[in-house]
N, C-alpha and C positions, 0 to 999 in steps of 0.2 A: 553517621548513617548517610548513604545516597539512595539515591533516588534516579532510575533510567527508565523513560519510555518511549515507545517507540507507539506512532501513531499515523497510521491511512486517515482517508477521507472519514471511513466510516469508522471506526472503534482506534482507540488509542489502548496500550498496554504497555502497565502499569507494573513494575517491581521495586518496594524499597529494602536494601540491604545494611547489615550491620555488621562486620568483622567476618565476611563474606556467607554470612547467614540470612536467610530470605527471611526477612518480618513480616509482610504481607504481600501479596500480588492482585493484580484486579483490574479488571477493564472499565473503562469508561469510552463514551462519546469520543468520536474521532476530533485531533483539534489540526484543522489545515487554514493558516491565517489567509487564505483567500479564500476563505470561506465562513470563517471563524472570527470576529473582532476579539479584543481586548476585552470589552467590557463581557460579553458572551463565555471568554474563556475563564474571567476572573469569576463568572456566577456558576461554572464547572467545579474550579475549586473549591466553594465556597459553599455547595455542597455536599459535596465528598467525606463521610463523616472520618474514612479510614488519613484522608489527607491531613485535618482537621488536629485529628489525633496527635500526628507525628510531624506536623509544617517546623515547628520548632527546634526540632531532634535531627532536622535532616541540613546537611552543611554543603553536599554537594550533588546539583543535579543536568543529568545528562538528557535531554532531550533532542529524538531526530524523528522529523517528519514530513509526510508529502507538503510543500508549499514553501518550506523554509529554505530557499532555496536565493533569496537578495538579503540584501542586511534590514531595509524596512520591514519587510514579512518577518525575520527574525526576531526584530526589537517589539513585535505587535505581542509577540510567544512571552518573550524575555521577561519586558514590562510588567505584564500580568502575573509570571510566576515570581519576579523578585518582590512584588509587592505582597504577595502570600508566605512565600517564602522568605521571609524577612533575613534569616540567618545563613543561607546558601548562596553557592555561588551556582550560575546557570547557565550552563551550554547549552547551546540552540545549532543544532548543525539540520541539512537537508537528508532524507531517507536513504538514499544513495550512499550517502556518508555511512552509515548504517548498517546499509549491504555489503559496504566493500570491509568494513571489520569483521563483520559476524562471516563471512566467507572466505573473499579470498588473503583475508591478513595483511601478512606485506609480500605478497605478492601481486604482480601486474596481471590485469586483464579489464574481459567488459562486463562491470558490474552490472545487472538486470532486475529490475525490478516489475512484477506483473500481479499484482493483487487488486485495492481498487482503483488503483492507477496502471498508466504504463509508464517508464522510462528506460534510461538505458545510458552507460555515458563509459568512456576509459579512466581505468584505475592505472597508476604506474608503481602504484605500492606504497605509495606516501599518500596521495590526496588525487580527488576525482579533478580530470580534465573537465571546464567548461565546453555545452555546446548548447544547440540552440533545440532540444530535448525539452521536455516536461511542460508541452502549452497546454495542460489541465484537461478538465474533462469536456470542454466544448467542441475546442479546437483538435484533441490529437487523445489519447488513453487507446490506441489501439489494441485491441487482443484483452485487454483488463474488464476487469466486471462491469464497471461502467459500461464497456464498449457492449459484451455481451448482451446487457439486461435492456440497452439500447434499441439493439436487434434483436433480440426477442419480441421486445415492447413493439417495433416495426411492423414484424411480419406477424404478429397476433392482427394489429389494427390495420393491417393492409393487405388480409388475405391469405396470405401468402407460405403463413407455416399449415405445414402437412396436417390433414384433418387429424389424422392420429393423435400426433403430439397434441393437438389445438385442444382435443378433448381432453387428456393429461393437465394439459394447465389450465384449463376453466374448472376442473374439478379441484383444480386445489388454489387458486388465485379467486375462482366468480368474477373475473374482471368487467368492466363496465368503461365504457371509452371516454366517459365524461369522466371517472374518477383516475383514467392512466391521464390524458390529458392534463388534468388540475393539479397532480403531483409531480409530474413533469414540469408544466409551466408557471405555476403558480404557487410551490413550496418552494420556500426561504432556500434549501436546500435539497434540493432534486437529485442532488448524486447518490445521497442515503437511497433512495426508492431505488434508481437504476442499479446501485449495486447488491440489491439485496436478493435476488434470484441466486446467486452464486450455488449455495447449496441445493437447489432442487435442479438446477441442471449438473450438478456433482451426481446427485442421486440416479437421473437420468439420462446420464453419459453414457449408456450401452445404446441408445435414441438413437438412431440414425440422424436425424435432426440435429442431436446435440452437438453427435460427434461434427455432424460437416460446418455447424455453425465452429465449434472450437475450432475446426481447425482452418478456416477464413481468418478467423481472429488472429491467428498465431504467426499462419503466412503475413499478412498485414505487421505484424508487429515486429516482425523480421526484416521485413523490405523495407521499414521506417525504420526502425530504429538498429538492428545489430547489423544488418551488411556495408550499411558506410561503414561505422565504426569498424569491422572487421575488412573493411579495405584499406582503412587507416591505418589500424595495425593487426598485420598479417599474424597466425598461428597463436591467436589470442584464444582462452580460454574464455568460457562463459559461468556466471554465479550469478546465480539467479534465488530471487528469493520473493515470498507472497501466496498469497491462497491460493491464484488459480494456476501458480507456475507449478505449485505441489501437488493441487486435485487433478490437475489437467498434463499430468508431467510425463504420462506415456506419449502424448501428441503432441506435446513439447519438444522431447525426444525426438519422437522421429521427423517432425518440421525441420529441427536443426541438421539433421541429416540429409535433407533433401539440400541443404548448402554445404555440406559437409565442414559443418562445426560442429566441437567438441563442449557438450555440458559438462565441467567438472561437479560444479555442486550445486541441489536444490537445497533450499531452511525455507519453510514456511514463515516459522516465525523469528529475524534474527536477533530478538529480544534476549533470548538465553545465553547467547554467543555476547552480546555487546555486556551483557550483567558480566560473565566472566572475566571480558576484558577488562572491565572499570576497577571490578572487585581486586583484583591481582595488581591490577595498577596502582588503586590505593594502601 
């Protein structure tokens, strides 16, 4: 049996397979080792009754996610799982690694990632190019949910969103500035809160608001992250994968035309594509 998941900040997902037959699927809490310790991840597993179940029956597992991106952040994933996983072996690859299987295969291009992170890096068909991409969600997530629920959170407490909308989301938030405040600065993990608007400005994408906030994001996340790299290498395709590159993929679209580059492919989620790939391989 293996075992592949793929996991953002906020939700990790979860497929184990057997003779390329899905045993179970399931989500869990998002595991990003700058965010996440060992012992944190090991009390994941260790709840997980469906994990519990099957730790024993499972011989090899594929894990990629936002964070895993040096080999100590790695070994923090690793550790945890070989110690549950007693009988498996454990890849720990970075999300990117992820998108460039479940996409563009063995072909070259610039892998994209924009769900609750941002990144973005060159694939040559074998393995992603390092660059100095993915500084987490304080420093850079432009265009990603985080950045969104960010700026939303902004111009709620700073006036600034349109009364309209403003009423739209006090009717469905009640927000209180001491309780955005506190969750922002003062939970363990703050990224969970900023990126959990995602679906209600999904919902509210016809918004004038929404639309012009997504598409600040988008620009932003193109002038950071895909025009270097698409000056590095010229007549690169894009594959792109993540929540908000799929709910948000008409203004995705047409952002990248305003540079005139070519989207080949969105996956929301390339969880299904990396399960095939393993499956077949094994």
């Amino acid at each position: 049996m293996i075992a592949v998941i793929y996991s953002g900040s906020r939700n990790a997902d979860w497929k184990l397979s057997d003779k390329g037959q899905i045993i179970s699927e399931f989500r869990t809490p998002g595991i990003n080792p700058y965010l996440t310790g060992k012992k944190s991840i090991s009390s994941l597993l260790n709840k997980n009754n469906e994990l519990i179940n099957y730790a024993e029956e499972i011989k090899k597992i594929y894990f990629f996610g936002a964070g895993a991106s040096s080999k100590d952040r790695k070994e923090i994933i690793s550790e945890a799982f070989t110690e549950f996983f007693r009988y498996a072996k454990v890849v720990v690859d970075h999300d990117l690694s992820a998108s460039a299987l479940a996409t563009a295969g063995k072909k070259p291009g610039i892998i994209c990632v924009l769900g609750s992170g941002g990144n973005a890096a060159y694939y040559n068909g074998r393995k992603i190019k390092e660059n100095n991409f993915g500084l987490g969600y304080i420093l850079a997530d432009e265009g990603s949910a985080n950045w969104l629920g960010r700026n939303l959170l902004k111009d709620y407490l700073t006036g600034t969103m349109p009364k309209k909308f403003e009423h739209i989301f006090v009717q469905k938030y009640h927000p209180e500035r001491k309780q955005i405040l506190d969750k922002v600065y003062r939970h363990s993990q703050p990224v969970l809160y900023l990126t959990s608007f995602t679906e209600f400005l999904a919902e509210y994408s016809d918004e004038e608001y929404v639309s012009s906030l997504v598409r600040r994001g988008m620009k932003l996340y193109f002038e950071t992250y895909i025009l270097p790299l698409a000056e590095k290498h010229p007549n690169s395709s894009l594959y792109f994968t993540g929540a908000v590159a799929d709910v948000f993929q008409d203004i995705l679209r047409e952002t990248a035309s305003l540079y005139q580059l070519e989207i080949a492919m969105i996956v929301r989620k390339p969880i299904y594509n990396i399960l095939n790939y393993y499956t077949n391989k094994n």
